[in-house]
N, C-alpha and C positions, 0 to 999 in steps of 0.2 A: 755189488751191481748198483749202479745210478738209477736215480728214479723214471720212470717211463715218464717220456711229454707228454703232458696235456695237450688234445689238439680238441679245435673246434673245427668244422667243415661246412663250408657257404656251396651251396649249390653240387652237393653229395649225392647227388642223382644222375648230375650230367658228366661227361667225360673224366673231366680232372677230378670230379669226386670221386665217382667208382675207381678209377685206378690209385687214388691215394688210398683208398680204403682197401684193397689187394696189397697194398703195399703192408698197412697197419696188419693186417690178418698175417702177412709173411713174416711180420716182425714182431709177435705179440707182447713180448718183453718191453720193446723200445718204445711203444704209444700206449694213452690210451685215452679213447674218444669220448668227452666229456660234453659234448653238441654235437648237431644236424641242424641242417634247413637246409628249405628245398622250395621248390614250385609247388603247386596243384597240381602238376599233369600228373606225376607218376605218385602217385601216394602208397601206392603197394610197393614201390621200392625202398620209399623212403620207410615204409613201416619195415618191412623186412633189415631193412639197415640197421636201423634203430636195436630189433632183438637180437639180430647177429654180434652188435660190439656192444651190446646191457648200453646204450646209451640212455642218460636221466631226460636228456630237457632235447626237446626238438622243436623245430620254427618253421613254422609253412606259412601261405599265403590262402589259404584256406581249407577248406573240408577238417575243420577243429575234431568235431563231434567222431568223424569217421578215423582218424587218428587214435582218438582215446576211445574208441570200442574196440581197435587194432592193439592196443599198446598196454591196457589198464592204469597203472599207476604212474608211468612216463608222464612228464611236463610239456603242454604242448603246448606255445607260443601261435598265435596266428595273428594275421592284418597284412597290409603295408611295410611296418614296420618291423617283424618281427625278427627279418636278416641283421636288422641293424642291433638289438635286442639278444639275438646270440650272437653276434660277436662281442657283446661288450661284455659275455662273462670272463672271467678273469680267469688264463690259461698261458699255456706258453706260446702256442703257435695257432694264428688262427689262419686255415687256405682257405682264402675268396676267389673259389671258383664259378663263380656266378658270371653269366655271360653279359654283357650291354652295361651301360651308363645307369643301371640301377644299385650297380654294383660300390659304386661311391658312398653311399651313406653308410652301407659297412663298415668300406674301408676305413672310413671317419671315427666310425663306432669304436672298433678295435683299436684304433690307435691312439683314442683320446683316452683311454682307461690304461695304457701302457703295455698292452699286448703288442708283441711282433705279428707283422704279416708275412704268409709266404702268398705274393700277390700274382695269380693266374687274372686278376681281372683288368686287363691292360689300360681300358675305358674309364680307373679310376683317375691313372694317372692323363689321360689326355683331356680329358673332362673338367676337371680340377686336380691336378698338377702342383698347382703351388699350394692349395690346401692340404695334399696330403704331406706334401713335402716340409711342411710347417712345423710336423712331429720331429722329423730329423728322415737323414736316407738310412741312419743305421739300426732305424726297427723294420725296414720293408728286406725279404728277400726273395727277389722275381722268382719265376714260379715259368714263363714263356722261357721256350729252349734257348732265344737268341740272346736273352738278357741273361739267363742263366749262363751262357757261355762266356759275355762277357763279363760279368759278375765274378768268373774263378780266373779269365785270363786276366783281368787284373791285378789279381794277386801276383803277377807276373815283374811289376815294376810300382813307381810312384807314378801318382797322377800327371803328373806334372812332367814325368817324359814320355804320355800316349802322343802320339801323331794325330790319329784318327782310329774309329772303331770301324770293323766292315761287318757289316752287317748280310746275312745270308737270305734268299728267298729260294726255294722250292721250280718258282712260275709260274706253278698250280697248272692246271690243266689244258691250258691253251701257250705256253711258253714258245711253242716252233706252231702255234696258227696263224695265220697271217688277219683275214676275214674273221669276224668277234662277230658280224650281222647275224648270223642266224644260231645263236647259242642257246640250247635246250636248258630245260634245269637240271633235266640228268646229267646229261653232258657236264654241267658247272661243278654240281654236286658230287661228279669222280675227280679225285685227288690222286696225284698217281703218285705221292710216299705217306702221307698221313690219313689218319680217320680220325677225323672230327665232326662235332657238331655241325649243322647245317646252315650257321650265321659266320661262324669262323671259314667255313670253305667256300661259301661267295667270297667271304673279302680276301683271302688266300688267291681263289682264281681271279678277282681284280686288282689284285695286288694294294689292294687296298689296308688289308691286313700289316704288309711292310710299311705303307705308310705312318700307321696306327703309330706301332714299334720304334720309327723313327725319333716321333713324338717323345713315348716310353723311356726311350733312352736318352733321350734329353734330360728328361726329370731325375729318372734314376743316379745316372753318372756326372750330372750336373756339367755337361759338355755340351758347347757352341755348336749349332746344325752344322757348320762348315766341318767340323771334326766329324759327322758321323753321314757312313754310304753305307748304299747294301748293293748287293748282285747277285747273277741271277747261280745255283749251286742245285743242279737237280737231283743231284745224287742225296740232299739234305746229310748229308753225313757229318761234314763240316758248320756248328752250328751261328756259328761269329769268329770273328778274331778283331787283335786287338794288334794296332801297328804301333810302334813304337820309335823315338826317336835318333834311334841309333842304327833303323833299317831293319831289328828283327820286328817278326809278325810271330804273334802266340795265337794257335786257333786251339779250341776245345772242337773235338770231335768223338761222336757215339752213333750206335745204329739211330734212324728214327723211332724215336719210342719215346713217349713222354715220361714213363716211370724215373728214369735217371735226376732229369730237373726238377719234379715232384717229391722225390725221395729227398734231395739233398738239402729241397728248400724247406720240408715240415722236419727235418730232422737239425735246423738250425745254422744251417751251411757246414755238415761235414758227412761222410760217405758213409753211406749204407752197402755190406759187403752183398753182391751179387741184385743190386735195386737194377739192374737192366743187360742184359746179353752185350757182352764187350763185341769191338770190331774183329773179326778171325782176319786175322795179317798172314795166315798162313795162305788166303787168296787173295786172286791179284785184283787190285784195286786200280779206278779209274776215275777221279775227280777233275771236274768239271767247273768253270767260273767263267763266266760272261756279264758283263754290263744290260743293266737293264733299260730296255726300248722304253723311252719315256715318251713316244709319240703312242706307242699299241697300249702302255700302261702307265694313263697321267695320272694318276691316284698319287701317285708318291711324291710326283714333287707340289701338287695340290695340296698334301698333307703338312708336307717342308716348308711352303710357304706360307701356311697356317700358324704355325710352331712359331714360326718366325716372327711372326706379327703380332701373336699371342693374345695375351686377353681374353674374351671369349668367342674368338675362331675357332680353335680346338674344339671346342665343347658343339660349334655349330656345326662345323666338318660332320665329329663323330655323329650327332643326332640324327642331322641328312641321311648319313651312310646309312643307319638305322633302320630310316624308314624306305628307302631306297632298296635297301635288301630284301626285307617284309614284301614291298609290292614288286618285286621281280622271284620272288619263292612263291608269294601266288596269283603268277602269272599277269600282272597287270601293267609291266611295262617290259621290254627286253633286255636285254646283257649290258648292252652299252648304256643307257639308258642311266643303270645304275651313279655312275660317276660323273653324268651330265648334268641328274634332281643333285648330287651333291656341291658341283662348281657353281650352277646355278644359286642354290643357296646362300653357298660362303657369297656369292659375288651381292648380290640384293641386301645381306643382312649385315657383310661386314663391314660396311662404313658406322654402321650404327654399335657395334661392339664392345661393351666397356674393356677398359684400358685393363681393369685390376678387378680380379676375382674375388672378393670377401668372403664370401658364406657360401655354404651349399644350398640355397636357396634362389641366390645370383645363377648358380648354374643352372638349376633349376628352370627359371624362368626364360635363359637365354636357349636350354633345349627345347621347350615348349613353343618360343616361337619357332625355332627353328624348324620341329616337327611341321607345325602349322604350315610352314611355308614351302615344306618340301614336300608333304601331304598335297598341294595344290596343284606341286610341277606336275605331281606322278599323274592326277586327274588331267594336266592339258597335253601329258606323252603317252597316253593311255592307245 
């Protein structure tokens, strides 16, 4: 029997961490979990985490002291910096499932010491893109369903005879409303095929999230925007495809469930036997594909033209979105609103944009105004 991976886990609290860690418990042979970090909010999960899989070293963002009254002899990392600190322990697979453009200096972390990533944090790449990209594409493997899908349909042929990639979106929860004016946060916050977190399900119902992805998959596949669409697939069943130039399309399709892409990506890119409930073909299925309304949902080609333009637009885009979410979660500006503090910003900041990203610290400084600035719309859309 082969040795169990080493895995590290960024953000082991939230979605993608608890269900990788259901996965590791279902596979106890094949991992073993060698880190944690997490936030402050949930400390009693993260502690419970921690004595569940005997993990040594754990990384929070605070409450040290009440950790190591919880834990006794466990390592416990805290500050700022400490996501970035356990990813750079040396392991086989570290998942950065850390949600937002904090999630970057991880990513960095991990891969300047030689660790692969199985990457849930998609904001690394649209944030700084070409920094991460600087390691190489073949220590990252996506961790998001759509990249994950494209990621195996490639496997399908050479690069070099793709057409185009299609990308899938959901529609999230308003896909057949016509009227977006009066959209509650309940309302926003029901998904009608996923459960996720509460940042990721605004940008899913603004479609903002496809945007994001678009981005993503530029970096990832190292393919021109003009090669890469999405549309609208509410059945989520289909999770990408990849057309190719000879007129076939290879799609990866699986129930909605994140375990599958999670499984295959901390496992090194190969199949964990029973990591997610297959499709029953024994009933009758009905998929669905529609082009997506890009006057009801400009996010996306706001995104496309970002990418396009590069530099650090991306990085401005995603900040805006950021803060944009934040003050329509509580309550301080409306639905639409959201993607208006985001054009708004790209349009004001992005003449000023440096051309080429150096450091993470460039990024840095270009999120900060960006916040600033989008900080200000939310105040005059209030």
């Amino acid at each position: 029997m082969s040795a169990p991976i080493e895995l590290v886990i960024l953000g082991s609290t939230g979605s993608i961490g608890v269900q990788a860690l259901e996965i590791v418990e279902a596979n106890p042979d094949k991992f073993r979990v060698i880190a944690l970090a997490a936030g402050s909010k949930n400390i009693e999960l993260l502690a419970e985490q921690a004595k569940k899989f005997s993990v040594p070293v754990i990384g929070t963002t605070g409450n040290r002291d009440l950790l190591i009254s919880m834990l006794g002899n466990t390592q416990v990392i805290d500050g700022p910096t400490a996501a970035s600190e356990i990813a750079a322990i040396a392991c086989d697979i570290v998942l950065n499932g850390i949600t937002g453009s904090i999630g970057l200096g991880p990513t960095l972390a991990a891969l300047s010491v030689g660790n692969k990533v199985a990457l849930a944090n998609k904001e690394s790449l649209v944030a700084g893109g070409d920094l991460v990209m600087a390691f190489g594409r073949d220590r990252i493997i996506p961790v998001d369903s759509e990249h994950s899908a494209l990621y195996q349909c490639f496997l399908s042929g050479k690069a070099s005879e793709v057409k185009q990639v299609i990308l899938t979106a959901s529609g999230g929860p308003f896909r057949d409303r016509n009227d977006l004016a009066d959209i509650s946060i309940a309302d926003a916050l029901t998904h009608p095929t996923w459960t996720m977190g509460p940042v990721v399900t605004i940008n899913s119902a603004t479609l903002m999230n496809k945007g994001l992805e678009i981005i993503e998959a530029h970096y990832l596949f190292d393919l021109p925007y003009s090669k890469i669409t999405a549309v609208i697939h509410p059945q989520s069943v289909v999770h990408s495809m990849v057309e190719f130039v000879d007129g076939s399309t290879i799609a990866q399709a699986s129930p909605p469930n994140m375990k599958g892409p999670i499984a295959y990506a901390i496992s090194g890119a190969s199949r964990i036997p029973k990591a997610t409930a297959p499709i029953d073909w024994m009933t009758k299925q009905t998929w669905d594909f529609a082009p997506i309304d890009g006057a009801k949902f400009p996010a996306v080609e706001l995104a496309r033209r970002c990418g396009e333009l590069g530099g650090g637009l991306p990085a401005i885009f995603n900040a805006a979105n950021e803060v944009a979410v934040a003050a329509f979660l509580n309550g301080a500006i409306s639905f639409t609103k959201i993607v208006d503090v985001v054009d708004a910003t790209v349009q004001k900041l992005g003449g000023n944009s440096p051309v080429t990203i150096r450091s993470l610290s460039d990024v840095s400084a270009i999120e900060d105004d960006a916040r600033v600035l989008a900080n200000q719309l939310v105040q005059e859309r209030k």
